[in-house]
C-alpha angles and dihedrals in degrees: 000000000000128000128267112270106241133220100236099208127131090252101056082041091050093054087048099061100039082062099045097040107011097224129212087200131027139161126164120191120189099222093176096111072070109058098044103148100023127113109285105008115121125225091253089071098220132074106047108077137025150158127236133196122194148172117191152184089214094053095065120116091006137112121257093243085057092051092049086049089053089054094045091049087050095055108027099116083063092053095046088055099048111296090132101172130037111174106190138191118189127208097005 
């Protein structure tokens, strides 16, 4: 059985992450009008890279490699279905 296809756009990440990290503060921008033309961007211009900026609970008393981690993990069934860049910034 194969898993759901997801619709990779900031708001379904959004509600992802503030499941999975309950974030204080949160913003997803979809920058893959950026990136037409590049390696993995699609011809539809959204839903392949974006940039996330957290602040979590979660992230307290951990390394920055660990935060990212916990983003990656959160977000990885989008990943795993296109989402080719993810550009974060922790604790802004």
């Amino acid at each position: 059985m194969s898993a759901p296809v997801l619709d990779i756009t900031a708001e379904n990440i959004t509600q992802t992450l503030q499941k999975a990290l309950a974030p204080i503060r949160l913003e997803v921008i979809d920058e893959s009008y950026q990136h037409a033309g590049h390696v993995g961007a699609n011809d539809s211009g959204v839903g392949t890279h974006f940039r996330v900026r957290i602040t979590s609970p979660f992230f307290t008393d951990i390394t920055r490699v660990k935060q990212h981690r916990l983003v990656y993990d959160a977000l990885r069934p989008y990943i795993d279905q296109g989402l080719h860049a993810l550009a974060i910034e922790t604790n802004f």
